[in-house]
N, C-alpha and C positions, 0 to 999 in steps of 0.2 A: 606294556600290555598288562592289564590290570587281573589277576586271579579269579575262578568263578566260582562264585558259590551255591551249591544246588536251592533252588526257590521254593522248595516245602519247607524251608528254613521260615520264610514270610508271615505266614499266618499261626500263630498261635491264637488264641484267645485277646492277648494285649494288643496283638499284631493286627490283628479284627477291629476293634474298638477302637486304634491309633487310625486305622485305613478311612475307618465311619469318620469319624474327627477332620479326618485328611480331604474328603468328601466336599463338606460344608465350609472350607476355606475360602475366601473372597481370592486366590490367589488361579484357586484348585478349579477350572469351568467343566471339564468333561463330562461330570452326571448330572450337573444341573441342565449343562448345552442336551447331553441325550435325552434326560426328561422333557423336557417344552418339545423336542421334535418329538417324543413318542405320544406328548398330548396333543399335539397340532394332527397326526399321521395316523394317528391309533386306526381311528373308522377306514381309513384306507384300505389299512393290512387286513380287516377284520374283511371287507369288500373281497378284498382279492382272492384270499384265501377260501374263504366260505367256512362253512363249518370243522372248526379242528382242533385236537388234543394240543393245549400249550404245556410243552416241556421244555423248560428253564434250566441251564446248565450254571452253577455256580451263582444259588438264585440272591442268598444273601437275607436282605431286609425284604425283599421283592417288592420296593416301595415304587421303581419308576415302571414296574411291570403292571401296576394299578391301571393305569391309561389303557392298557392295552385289554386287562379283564373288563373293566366298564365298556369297552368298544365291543369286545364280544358280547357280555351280557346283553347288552339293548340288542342284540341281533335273534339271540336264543336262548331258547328254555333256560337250559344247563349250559355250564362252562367245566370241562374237566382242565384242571391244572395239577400238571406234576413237579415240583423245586427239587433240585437235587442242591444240595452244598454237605461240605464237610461237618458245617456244626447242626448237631442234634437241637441244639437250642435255637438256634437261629430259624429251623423249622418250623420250630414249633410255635415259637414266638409270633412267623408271619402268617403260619397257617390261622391262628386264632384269630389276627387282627383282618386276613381278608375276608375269612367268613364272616366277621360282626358286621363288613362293611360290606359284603357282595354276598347276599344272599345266594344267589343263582349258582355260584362256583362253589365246587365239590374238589377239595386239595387235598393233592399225595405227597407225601414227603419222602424225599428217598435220603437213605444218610451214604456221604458218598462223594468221591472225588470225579472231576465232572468225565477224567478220561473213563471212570469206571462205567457211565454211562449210554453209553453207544448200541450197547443191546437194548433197552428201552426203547430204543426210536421206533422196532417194526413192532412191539407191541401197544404202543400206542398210535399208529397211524390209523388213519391219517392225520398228520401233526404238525404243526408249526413251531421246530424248537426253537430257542434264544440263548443268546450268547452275547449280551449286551456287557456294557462298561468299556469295552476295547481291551478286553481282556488276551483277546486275540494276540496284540500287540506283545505280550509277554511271552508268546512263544518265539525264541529262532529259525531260523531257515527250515532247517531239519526236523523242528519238531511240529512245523507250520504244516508241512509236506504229508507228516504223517496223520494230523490231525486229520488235516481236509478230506484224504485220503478214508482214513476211517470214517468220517462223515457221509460222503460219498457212500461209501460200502454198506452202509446200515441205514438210510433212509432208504422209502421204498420211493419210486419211481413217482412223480406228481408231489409229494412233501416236500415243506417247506423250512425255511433256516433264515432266522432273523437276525443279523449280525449289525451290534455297534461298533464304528471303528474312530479313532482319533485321527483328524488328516494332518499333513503338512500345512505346517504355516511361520510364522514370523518366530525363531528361536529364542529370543527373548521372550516371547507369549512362554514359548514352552517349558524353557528355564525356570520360567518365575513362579509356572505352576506346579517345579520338584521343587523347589527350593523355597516353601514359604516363609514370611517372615517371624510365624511367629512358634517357627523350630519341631512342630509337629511332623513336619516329613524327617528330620536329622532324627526325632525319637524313632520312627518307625525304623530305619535303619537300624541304629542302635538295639534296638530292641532283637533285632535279628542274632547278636552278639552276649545277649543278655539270656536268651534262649540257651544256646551255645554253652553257658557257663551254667546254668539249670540245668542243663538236659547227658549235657556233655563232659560237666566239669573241666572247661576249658580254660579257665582260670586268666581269661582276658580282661583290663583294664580299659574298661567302657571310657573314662574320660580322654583317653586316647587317640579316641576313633573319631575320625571327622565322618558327616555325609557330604558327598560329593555327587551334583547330577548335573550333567552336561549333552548340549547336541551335539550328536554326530550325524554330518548334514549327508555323507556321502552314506553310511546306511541307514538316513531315514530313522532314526533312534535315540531317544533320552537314554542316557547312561547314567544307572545309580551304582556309585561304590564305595567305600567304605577307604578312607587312607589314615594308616597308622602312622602317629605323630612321635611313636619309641617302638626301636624292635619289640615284638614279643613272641613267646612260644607257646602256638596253641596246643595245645593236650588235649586228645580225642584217648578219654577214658576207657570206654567199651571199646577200642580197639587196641588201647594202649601203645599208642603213638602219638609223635605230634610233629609241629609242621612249625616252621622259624618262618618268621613274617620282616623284612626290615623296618626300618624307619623312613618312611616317604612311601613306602609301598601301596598298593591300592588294592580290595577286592571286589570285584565285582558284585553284588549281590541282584542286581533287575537290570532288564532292561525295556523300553516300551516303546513300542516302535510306530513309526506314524505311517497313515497311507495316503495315498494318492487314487483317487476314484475311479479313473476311466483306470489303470493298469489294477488296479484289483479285480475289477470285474474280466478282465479278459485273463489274470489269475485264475479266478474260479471258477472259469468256463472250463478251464484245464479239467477240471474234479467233474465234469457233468451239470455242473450249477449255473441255471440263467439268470440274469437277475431280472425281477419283474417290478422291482420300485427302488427309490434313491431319493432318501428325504434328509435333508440336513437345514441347518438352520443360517437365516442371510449370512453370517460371517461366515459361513463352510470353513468350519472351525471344527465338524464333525457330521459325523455322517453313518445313516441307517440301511442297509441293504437288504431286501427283503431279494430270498434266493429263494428257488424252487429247483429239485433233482428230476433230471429228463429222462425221460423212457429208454430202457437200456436197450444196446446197440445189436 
């Protein structure tokens, strides 16, 4: 059983820009597959919903979020959009590009980790938040439970939750899309290790380190981890300790978990969440949930 490593380790700045890279692989389909369904679906969501505040958790480029401001705009005057992500830059960079491109939308940018926004929901209701990419996926059991959980708690009653999820399918598909061939997922790994020795002076021997991503078919989960090819001893500076690793050893660093449709939904009926749309694309290779939270009990 392979060691875990906390996943704010993932994104630095490099970890960002390897991820973007990671994105646009012939190997890599999940945001291309969520783009085409969120342009095919947009006018739907925007239908269902009616008029409402788009707040975007861990918005990114907020490139495949486009579809969905054009499908609002043709509907109404104004579009209020709020991005939260942790990079200041990242903001600011998409705020500029969807105002020169969508007149009508007025963008807030919150700087900001997505858990930190949950209070936001009741002051922008009524609201449609997003949680696209399958980011979902990256949480475990425990931290699925409390998310939903906090979701639940802080939308108000009638608001809406637009969730992309990756589904099950042929593990070879899934494999091939950790492990591409032209080594940009092994750097992202790496780079997690590379931080580590920045950050931490951990004084670890990057050519050492394989990327390793594999299904695991009984929980529904891509496993990326890391197997060291020579013992080493990681040094954690600021606490002045460190940690013996052997040789063959593995550490966990992600894992991304896939779903299955019909039992998600009666998941999140658990939290109060109905779903009122289910759009994926002919391969059901992935899949759009448009949830709304029901009048409390």
């Amino acid at each position: 059983m392979p060691r875990w490593l906390p996943s704010r380790f993932l994104y630095d700045a490099r970890g960002s820009a390897l991820f973007d890279e990671i994105c646009g692989l012939p190997e890599y389909y999940p945001t291309r597959t969520e783009s085409a369904i969120l342009a095919t679906h947009a006018g739907a969501v925007a239908d269902i919903t009616g008029p409402v505040t788009l707040l975007e958790l861990g918005s990114g480029s907020a490139v495949k979020t486009d579809h969905l401001l054009r499908a609002y705009a043709g509907r109404v005057d104004r579009v209020d959009y709020v991005s939260v992500d942790v990079s200041e830059a990242a903001l600011a960079a998409a705020a500029e590009r969807i105002m020169a491109q969508h007149p009508a939308v007025r963008v807030t940018g919150v700087v900001g980790r997505y858990e930190e926004a949950f209070r936001l929901f009741g002051r922008y209701s009524p609201c449609l938040v997003l949680f696209l990419g399958s980011t979902i996926g990256n949480l475990n059991h425990a931290e699925s439970v409390l998310f939903w959980e906090r979701v639940a708690r802080h939308l108000a009653p009638g608001d809406f939750f637009l969730l992309g999820v990756d589904l099950v399918k042929d593990p070879g598909v899934l494999e091939r899309a950790y492990n591409d061939t032209a080594g940009v997922s092994a750097e992202f790994t790496k780079n997690v290790f590379r931080r580590m020795n920045d950050e931490l002076d951990a004084q670890l021997d990057l050519d050492a380190i394989e990327h390793v991503a594999r299904y695991n078919a009984e929980w529904q989960r891509i496993e990326i981890s890391a197997r060291f090819h020579a013992a080493q001893t990681v040094r954690i500076a600021p606490l002045e300790t460190s940690i013996d690793i052997g040789a063959g050893e593995m550490v966990m660093t992600e894992v991304s978990r896939k779903f299955d449709v019909e039992r998600l939904q009666g998941y999140l009926a658990c939290f109060g969440l109905t779903t009122r749309g289910v759009y994926t694309d002919p391969r059901r290779w992935f899949g759009v949930l448009l949830l709304q939270r029901g009048e409390d009990q």
